[in-house]
C-alpha positions as CSV (number, residue, x, y, z in Angstrom):
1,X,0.0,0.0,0.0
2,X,1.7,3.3,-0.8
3,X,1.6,6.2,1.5
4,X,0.9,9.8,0.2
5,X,3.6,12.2,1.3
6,X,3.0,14.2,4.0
7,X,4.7,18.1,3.3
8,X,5.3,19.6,6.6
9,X,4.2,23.2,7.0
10,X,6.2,25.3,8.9
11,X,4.8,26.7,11.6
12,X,5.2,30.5,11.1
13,X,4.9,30.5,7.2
14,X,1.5,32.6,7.9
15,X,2.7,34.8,10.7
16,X,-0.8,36.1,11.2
17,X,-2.0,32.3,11.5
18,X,0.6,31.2,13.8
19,X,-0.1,34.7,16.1
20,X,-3.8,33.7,16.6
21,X,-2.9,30.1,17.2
22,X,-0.3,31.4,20.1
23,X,-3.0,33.7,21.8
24,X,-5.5,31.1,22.1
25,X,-3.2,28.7,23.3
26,X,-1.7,30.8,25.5
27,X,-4.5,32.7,26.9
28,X,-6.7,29.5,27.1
29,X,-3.6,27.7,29.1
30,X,-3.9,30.5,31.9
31,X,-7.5,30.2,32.2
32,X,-7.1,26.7,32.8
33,X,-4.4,27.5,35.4
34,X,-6.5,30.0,37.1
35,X,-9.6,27.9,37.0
36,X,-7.4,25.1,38.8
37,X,-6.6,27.0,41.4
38,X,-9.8,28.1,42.1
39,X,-11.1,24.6,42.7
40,X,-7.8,24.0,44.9
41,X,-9.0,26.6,46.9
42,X,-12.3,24.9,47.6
43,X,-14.1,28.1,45.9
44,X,-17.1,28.1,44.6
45,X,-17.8,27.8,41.0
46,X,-19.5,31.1,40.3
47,X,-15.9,32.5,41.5
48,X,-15.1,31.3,37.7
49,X,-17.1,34.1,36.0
50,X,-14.0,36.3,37.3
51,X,-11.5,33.8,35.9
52,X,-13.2,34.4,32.2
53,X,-13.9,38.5,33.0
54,X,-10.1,38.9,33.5
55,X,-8.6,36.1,30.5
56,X,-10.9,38.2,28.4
57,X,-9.6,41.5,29.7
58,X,-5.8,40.2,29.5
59,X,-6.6,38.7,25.8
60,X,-8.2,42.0,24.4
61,X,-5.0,44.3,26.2
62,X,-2.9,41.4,24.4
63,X,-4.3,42.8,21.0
64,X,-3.7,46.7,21.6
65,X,-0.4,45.9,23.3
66,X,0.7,43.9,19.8
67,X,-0.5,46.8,17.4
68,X,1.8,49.0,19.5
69,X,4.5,46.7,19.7
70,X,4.2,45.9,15.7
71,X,5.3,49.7,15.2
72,X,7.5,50.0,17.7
73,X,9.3,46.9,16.5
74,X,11.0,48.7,13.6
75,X,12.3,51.8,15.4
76,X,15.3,51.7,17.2
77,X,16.4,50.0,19.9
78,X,16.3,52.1,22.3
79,X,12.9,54.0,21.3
80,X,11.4,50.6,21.3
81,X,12.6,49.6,24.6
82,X,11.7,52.9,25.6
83,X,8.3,52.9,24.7
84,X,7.7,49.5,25.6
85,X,8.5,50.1,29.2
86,X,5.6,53.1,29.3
87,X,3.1,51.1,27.5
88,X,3.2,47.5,29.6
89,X,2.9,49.6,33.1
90,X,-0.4,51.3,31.8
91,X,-2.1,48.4,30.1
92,X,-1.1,46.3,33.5
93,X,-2.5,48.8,35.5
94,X,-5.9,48.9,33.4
95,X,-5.7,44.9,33.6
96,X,-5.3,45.5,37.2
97,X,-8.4,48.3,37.7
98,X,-10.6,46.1,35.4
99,X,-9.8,42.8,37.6
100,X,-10.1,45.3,40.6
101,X,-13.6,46.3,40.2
102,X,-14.8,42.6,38.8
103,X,-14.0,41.6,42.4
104,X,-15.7,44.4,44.2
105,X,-18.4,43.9,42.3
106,X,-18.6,40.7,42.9
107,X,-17.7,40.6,46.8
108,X,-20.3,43.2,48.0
109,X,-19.3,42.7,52.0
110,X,-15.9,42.0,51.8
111,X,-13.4,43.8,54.0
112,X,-10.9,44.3,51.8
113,X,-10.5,47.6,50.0
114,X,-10.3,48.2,46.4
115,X,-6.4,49.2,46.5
116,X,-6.1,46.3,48.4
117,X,-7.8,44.1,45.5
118,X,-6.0,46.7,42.7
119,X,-2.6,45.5,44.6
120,X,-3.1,42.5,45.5
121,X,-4.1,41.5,41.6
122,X,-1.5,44.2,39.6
123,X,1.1,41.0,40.7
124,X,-0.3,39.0,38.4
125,X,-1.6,40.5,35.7
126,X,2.1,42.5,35.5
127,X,3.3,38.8,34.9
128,X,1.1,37.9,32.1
129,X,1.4,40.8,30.6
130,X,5.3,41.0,30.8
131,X,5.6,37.2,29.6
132,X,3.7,37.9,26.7
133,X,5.2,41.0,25.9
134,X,9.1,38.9,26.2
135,X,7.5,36.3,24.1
136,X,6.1,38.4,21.4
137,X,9.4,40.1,21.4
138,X,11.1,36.7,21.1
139,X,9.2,35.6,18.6
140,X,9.2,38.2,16.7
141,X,13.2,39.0,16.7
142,X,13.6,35.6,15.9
143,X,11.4,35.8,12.7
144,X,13.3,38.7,11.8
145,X,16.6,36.4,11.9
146,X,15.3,34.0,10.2
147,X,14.2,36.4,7.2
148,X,17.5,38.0,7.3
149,X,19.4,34.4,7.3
150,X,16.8,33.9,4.4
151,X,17.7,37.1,2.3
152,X,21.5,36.7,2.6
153,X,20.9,32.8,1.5
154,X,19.0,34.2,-1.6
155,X,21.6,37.0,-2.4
156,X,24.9,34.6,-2.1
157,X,22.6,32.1,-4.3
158,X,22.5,35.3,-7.1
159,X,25.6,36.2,-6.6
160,X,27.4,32.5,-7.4
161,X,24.4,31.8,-10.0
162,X,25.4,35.3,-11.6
163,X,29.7,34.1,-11.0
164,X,28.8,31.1,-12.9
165,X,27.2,32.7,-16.0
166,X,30.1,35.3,-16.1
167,X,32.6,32.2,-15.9
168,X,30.5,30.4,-19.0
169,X,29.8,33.8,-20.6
170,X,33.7,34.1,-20.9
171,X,34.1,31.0,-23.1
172,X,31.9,31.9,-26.3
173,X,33.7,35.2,-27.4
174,X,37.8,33.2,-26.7
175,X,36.4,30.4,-28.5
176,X,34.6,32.9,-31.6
177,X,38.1,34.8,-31.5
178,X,39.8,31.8,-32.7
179,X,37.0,30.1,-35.1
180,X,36.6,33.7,-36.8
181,X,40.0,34.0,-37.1
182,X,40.2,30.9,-38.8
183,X,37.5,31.6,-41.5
184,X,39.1,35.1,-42.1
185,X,42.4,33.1,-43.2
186,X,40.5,30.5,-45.2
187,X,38.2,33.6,-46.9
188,X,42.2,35.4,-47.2
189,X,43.0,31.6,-49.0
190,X,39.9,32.1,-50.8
191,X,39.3,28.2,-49.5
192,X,34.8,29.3,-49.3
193,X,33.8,25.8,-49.5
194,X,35.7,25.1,-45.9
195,X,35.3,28.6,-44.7
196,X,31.5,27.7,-45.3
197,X,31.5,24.2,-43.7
198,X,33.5,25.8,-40.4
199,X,30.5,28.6,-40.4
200,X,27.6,26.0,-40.7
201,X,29.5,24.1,-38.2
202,X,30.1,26.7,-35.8
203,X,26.6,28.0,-36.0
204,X,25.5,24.3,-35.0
205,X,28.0,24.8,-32.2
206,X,26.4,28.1,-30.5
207,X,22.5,26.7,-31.4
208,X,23.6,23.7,-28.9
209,X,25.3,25.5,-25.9
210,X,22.7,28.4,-26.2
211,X,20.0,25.7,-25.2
212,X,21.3,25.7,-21.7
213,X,21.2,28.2,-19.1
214,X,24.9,29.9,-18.1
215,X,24.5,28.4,-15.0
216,X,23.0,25.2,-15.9
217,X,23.8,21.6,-15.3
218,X,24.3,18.9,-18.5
219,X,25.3,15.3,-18.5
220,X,27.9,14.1,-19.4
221,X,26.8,12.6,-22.8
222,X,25.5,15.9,-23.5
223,X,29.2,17.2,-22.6
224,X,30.7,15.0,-24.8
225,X,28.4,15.5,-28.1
226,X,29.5,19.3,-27.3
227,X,32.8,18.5,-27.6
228,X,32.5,16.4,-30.9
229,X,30.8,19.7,-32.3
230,X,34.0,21.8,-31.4
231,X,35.9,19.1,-32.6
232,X,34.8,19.2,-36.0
233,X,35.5,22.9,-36.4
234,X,39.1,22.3,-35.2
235,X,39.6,19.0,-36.9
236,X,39.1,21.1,-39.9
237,X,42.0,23.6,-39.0
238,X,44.2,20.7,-38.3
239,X,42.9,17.7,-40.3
240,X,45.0,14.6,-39.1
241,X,47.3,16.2,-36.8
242,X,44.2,16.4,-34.3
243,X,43.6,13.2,-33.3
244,X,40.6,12.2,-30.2
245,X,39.8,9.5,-28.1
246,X,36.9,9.1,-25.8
247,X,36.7,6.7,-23.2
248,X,33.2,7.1,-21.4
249,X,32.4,4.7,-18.9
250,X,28.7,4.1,-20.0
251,X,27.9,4.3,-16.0
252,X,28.7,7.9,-16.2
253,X,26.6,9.1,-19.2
254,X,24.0,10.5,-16.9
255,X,26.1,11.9,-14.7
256,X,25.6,15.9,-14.1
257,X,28.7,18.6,-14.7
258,X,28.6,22.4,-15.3
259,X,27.9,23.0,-19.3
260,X,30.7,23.5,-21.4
261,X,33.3,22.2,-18.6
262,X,35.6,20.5,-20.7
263,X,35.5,22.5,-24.0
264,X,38.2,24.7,-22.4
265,X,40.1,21.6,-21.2
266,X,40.2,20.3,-25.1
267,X,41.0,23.6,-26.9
268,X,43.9,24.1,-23.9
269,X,45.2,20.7,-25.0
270,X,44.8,22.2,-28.7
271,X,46.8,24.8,-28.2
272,X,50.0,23.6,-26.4
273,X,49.7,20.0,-27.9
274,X,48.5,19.6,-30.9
275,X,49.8,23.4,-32.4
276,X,52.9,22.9,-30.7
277,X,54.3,19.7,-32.8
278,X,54.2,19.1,-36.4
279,X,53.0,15.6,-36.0
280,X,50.4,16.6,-34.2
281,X,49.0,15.2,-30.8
282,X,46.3,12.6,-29.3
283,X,43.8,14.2,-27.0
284,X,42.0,11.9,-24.7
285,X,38.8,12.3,-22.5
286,X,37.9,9.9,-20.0
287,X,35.2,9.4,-17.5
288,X,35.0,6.8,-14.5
289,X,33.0,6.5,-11.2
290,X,35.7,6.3,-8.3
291,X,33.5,5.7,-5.1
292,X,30.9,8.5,-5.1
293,X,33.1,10.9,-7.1
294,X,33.2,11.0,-10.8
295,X,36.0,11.3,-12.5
296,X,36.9,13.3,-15.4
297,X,40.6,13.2,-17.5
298,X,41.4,15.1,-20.1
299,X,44.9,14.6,-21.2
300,X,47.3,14.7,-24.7
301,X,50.5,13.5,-26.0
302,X,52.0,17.1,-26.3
303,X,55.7,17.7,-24.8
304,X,53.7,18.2,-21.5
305,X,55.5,20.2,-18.9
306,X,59.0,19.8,-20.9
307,X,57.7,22.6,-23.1
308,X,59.0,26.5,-22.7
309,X,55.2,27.4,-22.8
310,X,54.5,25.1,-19.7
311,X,54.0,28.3,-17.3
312,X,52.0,30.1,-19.7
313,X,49.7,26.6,-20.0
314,X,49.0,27.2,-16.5
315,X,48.9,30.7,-15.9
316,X,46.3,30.3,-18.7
317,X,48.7,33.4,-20.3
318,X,50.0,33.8,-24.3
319,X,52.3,36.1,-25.4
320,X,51.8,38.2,-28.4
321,X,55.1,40.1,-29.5
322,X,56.8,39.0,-26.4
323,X,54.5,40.5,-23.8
324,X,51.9,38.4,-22.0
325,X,48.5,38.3,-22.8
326,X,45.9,36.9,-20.2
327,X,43.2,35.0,-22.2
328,X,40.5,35.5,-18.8
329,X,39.3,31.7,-19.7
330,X,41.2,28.5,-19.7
331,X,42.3,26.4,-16.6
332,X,41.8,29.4,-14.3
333,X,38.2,29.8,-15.3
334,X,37.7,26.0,-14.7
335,X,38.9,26.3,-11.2
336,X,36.8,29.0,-10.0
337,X,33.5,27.4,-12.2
338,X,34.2,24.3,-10.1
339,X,34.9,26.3,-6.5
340,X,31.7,28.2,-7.3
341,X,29.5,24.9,-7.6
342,X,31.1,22.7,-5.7
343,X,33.4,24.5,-2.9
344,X,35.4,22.2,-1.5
345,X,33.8,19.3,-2.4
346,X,35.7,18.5,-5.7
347,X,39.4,18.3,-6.8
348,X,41.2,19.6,-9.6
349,X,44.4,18.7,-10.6
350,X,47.0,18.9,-13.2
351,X,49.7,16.2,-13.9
352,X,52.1,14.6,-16.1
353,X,51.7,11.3,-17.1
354,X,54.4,8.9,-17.1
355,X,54.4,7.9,-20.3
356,X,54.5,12.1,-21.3
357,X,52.3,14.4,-22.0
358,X,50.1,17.0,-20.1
359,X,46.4,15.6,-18.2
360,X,43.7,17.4,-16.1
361,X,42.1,15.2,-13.6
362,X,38.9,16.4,-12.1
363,X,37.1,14.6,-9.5
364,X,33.1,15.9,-8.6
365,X,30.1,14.5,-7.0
366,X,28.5,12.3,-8.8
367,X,24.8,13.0,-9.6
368,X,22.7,11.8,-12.2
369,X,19.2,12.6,-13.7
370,X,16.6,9.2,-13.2
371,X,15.3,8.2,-15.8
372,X,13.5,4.7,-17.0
373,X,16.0,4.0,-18.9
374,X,18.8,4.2,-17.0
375,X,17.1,1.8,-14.8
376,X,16.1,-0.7,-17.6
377,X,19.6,0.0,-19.4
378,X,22.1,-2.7,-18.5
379,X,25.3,-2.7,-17.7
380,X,27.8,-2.2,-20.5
381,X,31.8,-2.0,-21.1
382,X,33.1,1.2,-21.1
383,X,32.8,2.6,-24.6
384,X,36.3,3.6,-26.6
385,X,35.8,5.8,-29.8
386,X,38.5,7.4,-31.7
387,X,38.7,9.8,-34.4
């Protein structure tokens, strides 16, 4: 038998609600009280009709006292203290006169006097009054905490949401520079039929990463069919010397990563491997789960950190003319994409393989999208395409 799930409501998401609850429960808890200790004292019951007159009194004083203290709740401190400290001495004291002349009403041959009774009941009513007055005040502080704790949640949520789109914004106009560059020289070569095959391919490029939000999340087969897009633009700018292997482990296909992640990863490897050597270079991208981590590689067969251009590799700086240039995109902008998602929770590394070259390991949290296929999808090898 399924169960229906139950969504808990806070209990002060309707602060007018949750006041009204408070004063009945509270105002009907010291009638009971009172009414208790009537009957302890062996009084009679008609001595209860005082009991209602003065929780009625005390929960109608309640109400005036919390209009005054809603205004005075937004001045100062001290003009709320201030204020609050003339205002709870008269409305106990008209508690007290009320309750007063109930009872001398009420005890027409008594002995006792009515400052006697205005004394003798001023005690009390001073520490109902006061306890709800440091309750509401409680209450009320507290709810402003909490919607302050809430604001500053919602403006560090903008501000890395807004972080993340400027890190992702950053990647389109490097990697337009160097396409558009590219079809100027082929236009220059008056090559049109491959300056028009990298502009319908480029154009199919920026349709596909438009689709998602700056700061949204894809998996990692959508990653990788990004990549094979930017892959044919630059396999056309280096033909065979670009060579690409991709080893997804199929377990990882759904698995969720900041969009366009690796793109700068490739076109780094591009740059300092593959332009770098005549024979070109191998760039490789793997995926594996390790533990509840998954595991992302991205490494080539360039000269690695034996190049002179291994500082600027990860500086993410060129030099045009001798001076350096800072690109603003590149392994920097990966570091701070993945400290803006993930904090600390993720590692990023760069190393050199033993057998040579140059590889970026990243390691995140593994999370996936549920689907009912990946459920009825069984298990497969890990999948190894090159190109």
């Amino acid at each position: 038998m399924s169960v229906l799930p139950i969504q808990p409501i806070p209990f002060f998401a309707n602060k007018d609600r949750a006041f009204w609850r408070l004063q009945l429960i509270g105002w009907s808890g010291a009638l009971i009280l009172r009414s208790m200790s009537l009957l302890a004292n062996n009084l009679p019951l008609t001595a209860l009709v005082q009991v209602i007159i003065a929780t009625i009194t005390g929960f109608s004083l309640s109400l005036v006292l919390s209009v005054i203290y809603r205004v005075l709740i937004r001045k100062r401190a001290l003009f709320t203290w201030g204020m609050t400290v003339l205002a709870l001495p008269m409305a106990v004291a008209l508690h007290a006169f009320i309750d007063a002349w109930v009872i001398s009403l009420w005890r027409i041959d008594g002995d006792v006097g009515f400052a006697q009774l205005f004394i003798g009941v001023f005690y009390l009513d001073a520490t109902l009054l006061g306890a709800w007055t440091a309750l509401y005040y409680m209450v009320n502080f507290y709810l402003q905490v909490e919607e302050q704790n809430d604001q500053l949640i919602r403006l560090e949520n903008q501000a890395t949401s807004a972080q993340l789109a400027m890190l992702r914004y950053q990647l389109n106009p490097h990697f337009l520079f160097n396409t558009l560059n590219s079809i100027s020289t082929l236009v220059l070569l008056k090559q049109t039929e491959p300056a028009n095959a990298m502009l319908s391919r480029l154009s199919s490029f920026l349709r596909y990463t438009l689709i998602n939000k700056p700061s949204a999340r894809v998996t990692v087969e959508q990653e990788v069919d990004t990549l094979q897009l930017y892959l044919d633009i630059e396999r056309m700018r280096f033909e065979e010397r670009l060579r690409t292997t991709f080893t997804i482990d199929p377990a990882t296909s759904a698995g969720l990563l900041p969009s366009l992640l690796l793109q700068p990863l490739v076109e780094n490897a591009i740059k300092y491997a593959v332009s770098q050597q005549e024979a070109g270079a191998e760039i490789t991208v793997a995926t594996q789960l390790v533990g509840p981590m998954l595991r992302i590689t991205v490494s080539d067969t360039g000269p690695g950190l034996q190049s002179p251009t291994t500082d600027n590799r990860l500086s993410g700086m060129t030099y045009d003319g001798g001076e350096p240039v800072s690109t603003g995109v590149g392994l920097s902008n990966i570091r701070d994409r993945l400290s803006q998602a993930y904090g600390e929770n993720h590692r990023f590394e760069t190393i050199e393989p033993l057998e040579g070259g140059f590889a970026v390991v990243i390691e995140l949290p593994f999370e996936r999208r549920e689907t009912t296929e990946d459920h009825a999808e069984p298990a497969r090898q890990p999948v190894q395409m090159a190109r």
